[in-house]
C-alpha positions in Angstrom: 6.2 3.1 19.4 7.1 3.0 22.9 5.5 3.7 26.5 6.2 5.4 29.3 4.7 5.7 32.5 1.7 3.5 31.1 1.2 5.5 28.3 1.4 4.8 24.3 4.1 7.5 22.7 4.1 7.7 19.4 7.7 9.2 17.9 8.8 10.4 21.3 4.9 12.1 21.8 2.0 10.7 24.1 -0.9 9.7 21.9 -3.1 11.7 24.6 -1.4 14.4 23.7 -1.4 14.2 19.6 -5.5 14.2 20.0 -5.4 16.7 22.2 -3.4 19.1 19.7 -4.8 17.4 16.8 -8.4 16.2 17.7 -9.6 12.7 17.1 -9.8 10.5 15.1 -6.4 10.6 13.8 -3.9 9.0 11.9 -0.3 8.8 13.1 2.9 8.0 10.8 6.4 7.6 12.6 8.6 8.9 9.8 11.8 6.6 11.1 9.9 3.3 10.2 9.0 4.5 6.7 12.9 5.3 6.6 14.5 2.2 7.9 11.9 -0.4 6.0 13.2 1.5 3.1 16.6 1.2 3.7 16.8 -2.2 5.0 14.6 -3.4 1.6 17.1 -1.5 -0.5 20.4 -3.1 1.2 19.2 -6.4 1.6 19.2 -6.6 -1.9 22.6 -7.1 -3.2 22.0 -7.0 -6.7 23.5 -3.6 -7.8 21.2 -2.7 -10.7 17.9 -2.3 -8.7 14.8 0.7 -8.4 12.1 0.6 -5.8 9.4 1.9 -6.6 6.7 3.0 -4.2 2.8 1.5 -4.8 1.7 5.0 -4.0 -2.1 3.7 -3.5 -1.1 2.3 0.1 -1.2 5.9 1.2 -0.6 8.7 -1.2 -0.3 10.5 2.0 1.9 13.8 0.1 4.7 14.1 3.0 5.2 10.3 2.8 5.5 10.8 -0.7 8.0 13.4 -0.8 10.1 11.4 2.2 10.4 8.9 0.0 11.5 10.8 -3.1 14.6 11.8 -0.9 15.2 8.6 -0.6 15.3 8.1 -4.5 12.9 6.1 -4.3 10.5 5.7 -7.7 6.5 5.5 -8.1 4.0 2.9 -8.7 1.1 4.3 -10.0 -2.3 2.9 -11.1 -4.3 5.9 -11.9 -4.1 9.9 -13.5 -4.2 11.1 -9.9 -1.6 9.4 -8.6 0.9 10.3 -11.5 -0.2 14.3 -10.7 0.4 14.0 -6.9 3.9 11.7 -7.8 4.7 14.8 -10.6 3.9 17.4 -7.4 5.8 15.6 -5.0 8.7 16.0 -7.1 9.4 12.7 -9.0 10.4 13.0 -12.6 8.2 11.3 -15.1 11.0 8.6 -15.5 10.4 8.0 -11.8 6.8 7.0 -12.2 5.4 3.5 -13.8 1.9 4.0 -15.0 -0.1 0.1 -14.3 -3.5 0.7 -15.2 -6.1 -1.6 -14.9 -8.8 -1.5 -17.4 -7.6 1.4 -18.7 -9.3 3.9 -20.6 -8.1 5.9 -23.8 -8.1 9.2 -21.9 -5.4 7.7 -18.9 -3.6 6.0 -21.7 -3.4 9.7 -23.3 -2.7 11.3 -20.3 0.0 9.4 -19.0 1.7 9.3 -22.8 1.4 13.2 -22.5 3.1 13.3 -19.5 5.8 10.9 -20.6 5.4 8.6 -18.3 5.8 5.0 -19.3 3.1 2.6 -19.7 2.4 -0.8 -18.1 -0.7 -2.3 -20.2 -2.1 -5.5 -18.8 -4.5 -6.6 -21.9 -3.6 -7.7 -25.4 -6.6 -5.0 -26.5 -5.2 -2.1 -24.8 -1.9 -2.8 -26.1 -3.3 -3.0 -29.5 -5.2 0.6 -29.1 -1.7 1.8 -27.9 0.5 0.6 -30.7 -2.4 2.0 -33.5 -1.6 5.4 -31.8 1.7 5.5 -30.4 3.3 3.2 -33.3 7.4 3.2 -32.4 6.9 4.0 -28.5 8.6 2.4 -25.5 5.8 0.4 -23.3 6.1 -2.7 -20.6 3.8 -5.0 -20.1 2.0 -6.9 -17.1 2.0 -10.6 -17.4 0.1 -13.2 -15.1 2.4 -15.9 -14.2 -0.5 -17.8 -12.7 0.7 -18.1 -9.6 -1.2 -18.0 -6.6 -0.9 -16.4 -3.0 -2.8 -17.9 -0.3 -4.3 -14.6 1.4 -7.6 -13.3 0.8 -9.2 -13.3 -2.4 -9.8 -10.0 -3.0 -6.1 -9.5 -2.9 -5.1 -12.3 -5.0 -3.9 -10.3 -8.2 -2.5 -13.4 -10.3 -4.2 -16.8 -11.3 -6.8 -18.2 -13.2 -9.6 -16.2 -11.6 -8.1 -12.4 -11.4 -8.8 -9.9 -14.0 -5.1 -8.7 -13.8 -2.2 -9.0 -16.6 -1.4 -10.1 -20.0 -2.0 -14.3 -19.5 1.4 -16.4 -19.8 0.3 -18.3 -22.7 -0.5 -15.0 -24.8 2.8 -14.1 -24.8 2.8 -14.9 -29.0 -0.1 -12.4 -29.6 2.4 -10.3 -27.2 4.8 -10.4 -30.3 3.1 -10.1 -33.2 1.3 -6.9 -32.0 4.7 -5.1 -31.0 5.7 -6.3 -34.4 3.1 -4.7 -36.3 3.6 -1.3 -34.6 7.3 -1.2 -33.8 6.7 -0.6 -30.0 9.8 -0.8 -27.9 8.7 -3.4 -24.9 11.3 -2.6 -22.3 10.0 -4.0 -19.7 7.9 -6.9 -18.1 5.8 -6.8 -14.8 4.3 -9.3 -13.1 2.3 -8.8 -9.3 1.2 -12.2 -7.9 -0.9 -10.4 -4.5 -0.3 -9.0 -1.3 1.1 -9.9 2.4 3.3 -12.4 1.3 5.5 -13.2 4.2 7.7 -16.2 2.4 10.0 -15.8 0.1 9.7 -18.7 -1.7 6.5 -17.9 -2.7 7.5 -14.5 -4.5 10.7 -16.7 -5.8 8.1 -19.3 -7.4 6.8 -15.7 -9.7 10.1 -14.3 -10.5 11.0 -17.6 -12.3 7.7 -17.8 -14.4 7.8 -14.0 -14.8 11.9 -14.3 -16.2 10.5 -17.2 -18.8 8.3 -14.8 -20.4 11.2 -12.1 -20.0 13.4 -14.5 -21.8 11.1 -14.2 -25.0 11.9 -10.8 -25.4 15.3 -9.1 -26.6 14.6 -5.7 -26.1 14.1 -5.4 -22.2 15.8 -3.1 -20.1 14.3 -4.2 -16.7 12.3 -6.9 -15.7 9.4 -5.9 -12.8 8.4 -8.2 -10.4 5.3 -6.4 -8.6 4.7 -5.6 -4.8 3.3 -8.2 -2.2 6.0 -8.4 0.6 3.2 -8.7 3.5 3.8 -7.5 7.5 3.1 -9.5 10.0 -0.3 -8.5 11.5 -1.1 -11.0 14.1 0.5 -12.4 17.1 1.3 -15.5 15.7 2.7 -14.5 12.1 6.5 -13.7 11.8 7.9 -10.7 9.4 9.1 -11.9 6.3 13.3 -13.2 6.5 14.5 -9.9 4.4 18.1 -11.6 4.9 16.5 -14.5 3.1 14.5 -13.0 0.7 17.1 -10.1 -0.6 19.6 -12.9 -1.4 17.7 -15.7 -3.3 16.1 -12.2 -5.1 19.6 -11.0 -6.2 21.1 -14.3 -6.5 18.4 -15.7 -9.2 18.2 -12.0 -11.1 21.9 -12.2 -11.1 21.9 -15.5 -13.3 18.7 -14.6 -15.5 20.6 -11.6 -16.2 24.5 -14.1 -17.3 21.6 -16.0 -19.3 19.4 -13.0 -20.8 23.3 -11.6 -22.0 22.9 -8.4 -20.2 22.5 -6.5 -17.1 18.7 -5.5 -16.4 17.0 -3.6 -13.8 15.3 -5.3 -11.4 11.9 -3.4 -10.1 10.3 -4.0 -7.0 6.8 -2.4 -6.0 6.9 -2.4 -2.1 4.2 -0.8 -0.6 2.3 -2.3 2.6 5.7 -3.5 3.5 7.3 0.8 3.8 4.1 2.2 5.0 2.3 -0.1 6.9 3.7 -0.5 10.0 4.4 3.1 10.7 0.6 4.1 11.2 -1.5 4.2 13.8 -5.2 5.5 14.0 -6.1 6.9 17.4 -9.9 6.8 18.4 -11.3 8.1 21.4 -14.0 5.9 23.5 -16.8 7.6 24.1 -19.3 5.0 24.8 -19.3 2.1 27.2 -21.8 -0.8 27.2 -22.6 -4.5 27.8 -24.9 -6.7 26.3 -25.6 -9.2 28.5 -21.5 -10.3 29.4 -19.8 -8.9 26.5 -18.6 -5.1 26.9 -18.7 -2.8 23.7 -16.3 0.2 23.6 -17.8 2.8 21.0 -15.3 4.9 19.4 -15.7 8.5 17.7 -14.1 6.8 14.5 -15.6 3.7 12.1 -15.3 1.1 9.1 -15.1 4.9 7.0 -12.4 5.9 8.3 -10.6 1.7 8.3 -11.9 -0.6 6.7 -9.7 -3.5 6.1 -11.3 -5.3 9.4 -14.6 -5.0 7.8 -13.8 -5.8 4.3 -11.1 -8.1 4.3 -11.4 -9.7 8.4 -8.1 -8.0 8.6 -6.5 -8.4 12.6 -4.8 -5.3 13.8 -2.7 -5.0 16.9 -4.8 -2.3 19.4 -4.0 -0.5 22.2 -5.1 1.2 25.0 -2.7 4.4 24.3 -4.1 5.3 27.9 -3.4 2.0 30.0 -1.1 0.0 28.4 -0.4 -2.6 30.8 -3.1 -2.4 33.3 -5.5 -5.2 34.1 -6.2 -7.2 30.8 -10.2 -7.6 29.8 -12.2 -8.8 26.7 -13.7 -6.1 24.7 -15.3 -5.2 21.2 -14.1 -2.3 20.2 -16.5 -0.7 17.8 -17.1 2.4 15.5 -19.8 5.3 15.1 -21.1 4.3 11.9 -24.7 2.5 11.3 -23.3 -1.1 10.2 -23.4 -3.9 12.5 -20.1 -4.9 10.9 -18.4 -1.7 11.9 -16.1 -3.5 14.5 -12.0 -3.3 14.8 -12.0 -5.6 17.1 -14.2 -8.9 18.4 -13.2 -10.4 21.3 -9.9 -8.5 21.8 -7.9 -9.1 25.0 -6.9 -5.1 25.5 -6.1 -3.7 29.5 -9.4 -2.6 31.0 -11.1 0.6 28.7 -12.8 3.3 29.9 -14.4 6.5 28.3 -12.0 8.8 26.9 -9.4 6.8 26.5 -7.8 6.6 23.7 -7.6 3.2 21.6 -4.5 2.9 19.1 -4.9 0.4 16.3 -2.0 0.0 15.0 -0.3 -1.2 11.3 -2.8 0.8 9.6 -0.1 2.9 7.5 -1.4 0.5 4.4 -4.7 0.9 2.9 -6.0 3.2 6.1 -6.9 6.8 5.1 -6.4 6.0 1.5 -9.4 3.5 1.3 -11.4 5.9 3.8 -14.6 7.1 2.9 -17.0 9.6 4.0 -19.9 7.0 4.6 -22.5 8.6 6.6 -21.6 11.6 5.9 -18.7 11.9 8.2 -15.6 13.9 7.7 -11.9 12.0 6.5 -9.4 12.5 10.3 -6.7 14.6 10.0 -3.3 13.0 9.0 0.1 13.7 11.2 3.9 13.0 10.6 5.4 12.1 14.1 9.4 11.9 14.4 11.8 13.0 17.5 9.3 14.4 20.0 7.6 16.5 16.8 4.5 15.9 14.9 3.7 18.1 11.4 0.3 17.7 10.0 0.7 16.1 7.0 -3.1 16.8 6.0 -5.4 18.7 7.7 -9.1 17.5 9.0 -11.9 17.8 6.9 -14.9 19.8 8.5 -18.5 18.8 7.9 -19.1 22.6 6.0 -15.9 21.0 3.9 -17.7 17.7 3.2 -21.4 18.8 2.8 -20.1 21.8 0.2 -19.1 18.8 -2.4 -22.9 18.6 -2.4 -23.8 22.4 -3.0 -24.9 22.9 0.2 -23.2 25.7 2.5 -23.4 27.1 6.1 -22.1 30.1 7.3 
């Protein structure tokens, strides 16, 4: 992100200009941050025997994906669909960790079929797994009961979430990979998201190697997503320095304990993605109630959601003033929900009708929680790097949406 001559440029190209060839709303990835939060995540981590694997459900965006298969990068998947795009984008079934939640017999078939490894989070699925896969290799997904103080429909560990094997079933654990001969590899464990100290995710490796310790056939030990960005003003990025060398100095001496080298997994996801995307929404409607001034976009809670769902703050921008006179707006969307707002209250320089507003850090859980609420069509997606974009995913038309319900227009 940069600007020049007042004006937001996105990988060396104006935002005016991207919705001018693109249209609006859109959504904007800078390939060189997806690049360098990969690379600085993979060298800050000094413990040699290591995979990162991407949480493809942050955006399964298929140019991301296959940017960060060159990269060598591996796959976090939770669902059928994911696997097939991760197969398409050209990661190898060994490539791809299969972490369904709730799963049903059919993903367990499908994913066995495509020889991809399991990750089963319940004592009965395992069960249904070893009756028909008897002698297979599976991991599993324990919760460490550790808790992350974000919000708690992120919270994915504890007392109160419906995720992982608990820590005190670990016996049951056993005697059911006893009974069918299963293989357990591996053991997962994913305490939440946007968690910005490393002590925290420390605190779940340690319970997470305890249960590790009660098992002699592991060849890696997983220990989930969650590194967080900083979204507001006043929160700092996580210390990577920090966190990569209490990471590879504790595996390092599980591992002298445990009496071989393992893997060590991480599942980054927010942390590549998010801070490379930007959507870009054009105002099209000014108004005041009384003192406070709306700015009405031609985009909505459909197309983001996290501010509606979750309270989520996101940095915005005028892409088409960026340092003029500063003013308190809401910025607003199109859609018929009074709680369809990005922004309350948001100090922004002075907005106008078409400009263009950039809300920014919305790489994670952006398009790929989108929705066509309203019946409005998903944005196009675009890959910007070095002065040129490449449409990673082209804009849905309305005779595109409305022909999903049989109906057609010529």
């Amino acid at each position: 992100m940069q600007t020049i001559q007042n004006k937001l440029y996105l990988g060396g190209i104006s935002a005016e200009k991207l919705i001018e060839d693109y249209g609006s709303p859109l959504y904007v990835y800078e390939e060189e941050t997806i690049l360098d939060k990969f690379q600085t995540l993979h060298d800050c981590i000094t413990y040699p025997h290591k995979r990162i694997l991407y949480a493809i459900k942050t955006n399964p965006n298929l140019a991301i994906a296959k940017l960060l298969q060159s990269k060598k990068c591996g796959i976090d998947a939770v669902s059928p669909g994911e696997i097939l795009l991760a197969l398409h984008a050209g990661f190898s079934a060994e490539d791809i960790l299969f972490t369904g939640n709730n799963m049903t017999d059919a993903e367990m078939d499908f994913a066995v079929k495509e020889k991809v490894l399991l990750n089963i989070d319940s004592l009965s699925r395992l069960e249904k797994f070893g009756k028909k896969y008897p002698n297979k290799s599976v991991c599993i997904r324990v919760n460490p009961n550790i808790v992350t103080q974000v919000h708690q429909h992120v919270i994915t560990a504890g007392p109160k979430t419906k995720f992982g094997i608990n820590h005190d079933q670990i016996e049951e654990v056993k005697k059911i990979v006893d009974q069918y001969n299963l293989n357990l590899i591996g053991v997962h464990s994913h305490i939440g998201s946007g968690i910005l100290d490393p002590e925290k995710f420390l605190l779940a490796m340690e319970v997470t190697c305890e249960i590790a310790k009660k098992f002699d056939s592991l060849e890696f030990v997983d220990f989930g997503g969650g590194i967080g960005i900083a979204y507001k003003p006043e929160e700092k990025n996580i210390d990577l320095a920090e966190f990569g060398q209490k990471v590879s100095q504790y595996f390092e001496k599980f591992c002298q304990q445990y009496g071989k080298k393992l893997t060590l997994i991480i599942e980054p996801g927010r942390f590549l993605v998010g801070e490379s995307g930007y959507l870009l929404t054009k105002v099209n409607t000014i108004k005041y109630n009384g003192a406070r001034k709306f700015a009405g976009t031609d985009s909505g809670f459909n197309h983001l959601i996290r501010p509606t769902m979750y309270g989520s703050y996101h940095p915005t921008y005028n892409a088409s003033n960026m340092q003029g006179e500063i003013e308190k707006v809401d910025i607003c969307g199109n859609i018929c929900e009074s709680g369809d707002l990005f922004a309350r209250d948001r100090e922004i320089p002075k907005i106008k009708e078409d400009d263009i507003v950039a809300i920014s850090h919305s790489g994670a859980y952006g398009f790929a929680m989108a929705s066509n609420y309203n019946l409005r069509p998903f944005p196009a997606e675009v890959i910007v790097q070095g002065g040129k974009a490449k449409l990673a995913r082209k804009r849905q038309s309305i005779n595109d949406l409305l022909a999903s319900y049989g109906v057609r227009f010529d």
